[in-house]
N, C-alpha and C positions, 0 to 999 in steps of 0.2 A: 504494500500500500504506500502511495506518494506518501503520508503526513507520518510515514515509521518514522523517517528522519526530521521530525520537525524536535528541534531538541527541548528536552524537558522543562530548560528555565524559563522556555517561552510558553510553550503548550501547556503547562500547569498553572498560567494567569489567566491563560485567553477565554472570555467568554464567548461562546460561540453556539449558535444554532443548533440544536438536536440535528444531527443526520446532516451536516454541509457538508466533513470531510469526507464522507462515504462520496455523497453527489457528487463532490469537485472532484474524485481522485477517478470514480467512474466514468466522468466526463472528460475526462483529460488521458484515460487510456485509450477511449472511444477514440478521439482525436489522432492522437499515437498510433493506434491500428488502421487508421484510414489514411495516412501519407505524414509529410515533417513537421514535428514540432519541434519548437525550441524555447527553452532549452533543453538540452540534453537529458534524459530519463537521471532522476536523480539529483541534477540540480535545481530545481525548482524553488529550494526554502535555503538555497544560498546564503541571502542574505540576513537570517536568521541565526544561520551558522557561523556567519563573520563575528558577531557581535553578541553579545548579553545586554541584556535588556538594563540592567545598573551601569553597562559601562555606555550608552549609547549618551555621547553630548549633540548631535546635529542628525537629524531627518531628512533624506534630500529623497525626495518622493516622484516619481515620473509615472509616467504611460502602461507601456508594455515592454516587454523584453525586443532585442532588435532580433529583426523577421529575416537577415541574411546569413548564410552557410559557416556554422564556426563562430558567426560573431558572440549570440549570449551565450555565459555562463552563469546567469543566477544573480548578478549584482547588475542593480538599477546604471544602466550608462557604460556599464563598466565591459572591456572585452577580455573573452580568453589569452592569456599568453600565445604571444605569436602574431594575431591576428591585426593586419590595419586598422585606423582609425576610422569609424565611422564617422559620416560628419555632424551627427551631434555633440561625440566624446570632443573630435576637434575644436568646435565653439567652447565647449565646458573648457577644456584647456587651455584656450586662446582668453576667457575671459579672466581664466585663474589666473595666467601670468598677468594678463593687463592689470587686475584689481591688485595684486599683490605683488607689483612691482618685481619680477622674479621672472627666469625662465625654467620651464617646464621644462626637469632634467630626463630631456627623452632618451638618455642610456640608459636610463632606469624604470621606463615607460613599463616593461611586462616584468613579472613577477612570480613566482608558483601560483599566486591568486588570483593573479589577473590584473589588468591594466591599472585599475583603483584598488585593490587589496591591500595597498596602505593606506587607503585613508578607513575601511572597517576597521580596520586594528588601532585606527586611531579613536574611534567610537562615532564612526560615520553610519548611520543604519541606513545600507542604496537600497531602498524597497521601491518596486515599480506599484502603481493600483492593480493590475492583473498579470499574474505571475509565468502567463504561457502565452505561446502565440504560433499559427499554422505558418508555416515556413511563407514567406512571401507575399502574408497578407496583416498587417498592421492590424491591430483592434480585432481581431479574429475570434479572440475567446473572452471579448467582454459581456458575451451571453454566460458563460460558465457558473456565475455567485464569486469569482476569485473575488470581489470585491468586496461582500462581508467579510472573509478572512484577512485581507490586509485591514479595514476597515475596527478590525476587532484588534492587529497588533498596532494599530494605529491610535484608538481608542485606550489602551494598555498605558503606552505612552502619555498621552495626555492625563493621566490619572495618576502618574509620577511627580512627585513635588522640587525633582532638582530640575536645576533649569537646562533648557530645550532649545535649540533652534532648529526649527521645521521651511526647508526648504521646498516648495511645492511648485512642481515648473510642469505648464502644461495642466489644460482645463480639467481631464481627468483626476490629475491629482489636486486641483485646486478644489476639487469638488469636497475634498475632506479639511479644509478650511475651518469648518465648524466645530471641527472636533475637541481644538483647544482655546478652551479659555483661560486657561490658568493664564495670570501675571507672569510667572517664570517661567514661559513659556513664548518664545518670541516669532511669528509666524512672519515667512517673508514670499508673497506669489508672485512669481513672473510666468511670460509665455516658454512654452518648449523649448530648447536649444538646438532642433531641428533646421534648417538652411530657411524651411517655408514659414520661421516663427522668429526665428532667433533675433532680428531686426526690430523688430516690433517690442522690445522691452526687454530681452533676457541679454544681448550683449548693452554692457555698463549697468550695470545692476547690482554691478559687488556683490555677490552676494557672502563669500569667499571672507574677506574683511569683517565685513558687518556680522557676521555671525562671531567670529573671533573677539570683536571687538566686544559684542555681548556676553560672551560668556567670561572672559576676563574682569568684564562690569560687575557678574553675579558668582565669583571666586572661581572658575574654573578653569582649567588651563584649555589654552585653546589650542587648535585644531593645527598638526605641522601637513597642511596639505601638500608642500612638495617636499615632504620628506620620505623615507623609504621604514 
């Protein structure tokens, strides 16, 4: 079953619907036996696995997984070792070094974890809103319910009292906007980092900074995004 590997420290907070993980995990094998999905059988609760829920300081919430060959591995934005940039990762990247005055040390681009696998280990939780996607077709399994299930480690989070910064790029994830009200909780929505979005609000956006800068505001250490 998909949710064997959803690890305990998460699964034993989440509140969640009688009978969803059965659906989603029967719906997504359904998928799997009728042609590609991605990601890979197995990585699906990735970014679950990056991180524990006490160590998570920032939320950087998107879409779907990317819908081309090799590209996901489980972490929102993030690609497999090996693998080109897609050009959303390339904006996200292009924005980091702009905001944070720095270049983007692309010797150190891939990692055993993947492209962004240090910034989870830094307490980055990359959750997409629906966690699979039919090879080639964007928004493909946003019929599924994956979205109560992020929606609920979403919800987890917002009922955390150390402070947060919830990065939500892209209408889909802007959709769970509501979820935190807490004060130490700091919510920042721009459009996708997509070629067809990225213009329109997400590049100069800082978001990169301004997250940093908050959490250092409410005792936390912040975020070494171009660190390894």
């Amino acid at each position: 079953m998909l949710f064997d590997q959803l690890p305990p420290e998460w699964g034993a907070q989440l509140d969640l619907p009688d009978g969803l993980l059965k659906e989603i995990d029967a719906a997504v094998e359904k998928e799997r036996n009728a042609g590609g999905v991605y990601p890979p059988c197995g990585h699906e609760l990735e970014a679950l696995k990056a991180v524990q829920p006490d160590a998570v300081k920032v939320i950087i919430c998107g879409q779907d997984p990317y819908h081309g060959p090799g590209q996901a591995h489980g972490l929102a934005f993030s690609v497999a070792p090996g693998i080109p940039h897609p050009p959303s990762l390339r904006n996200i990247l292009k924005e980091a070094a702009t905001d944070l005055s720095q270049p983007w040390p692309l010797e150190r681009s891939f990692d055993g974890s993947g492209c962004l696998g240090s910034w989870a280990r830094a307490g980055v939780l990359l959750l997409n809103d629906v966690l699979t996607v039919q090879a080639g077709k964007p928004g493909s399994h946003s019929h599924l319910r994956w979205q109560e299930f992020t929606g609920a480690v979403l919800d987890l989070m917002a009922d955390q009292e150390q402070p947060l910064v919830v990065l939500l790029w892209g209408k889909p994830a802007q959709a769970h906007a509501n979820r935190f009200a807490n004060p130490n909780h700091l919510v920042l929505q721009s459009p996708h980092p997509s070629p067809l979005s990225a213009f329109r609000g997400f590049i100069g956006s800082r978001p990169f900074s301004k997250a940093n800068a908050w959490l250092e505001e409410h005792g936390v250490d912040p975020v070494d995004w171009m660190g390894q």
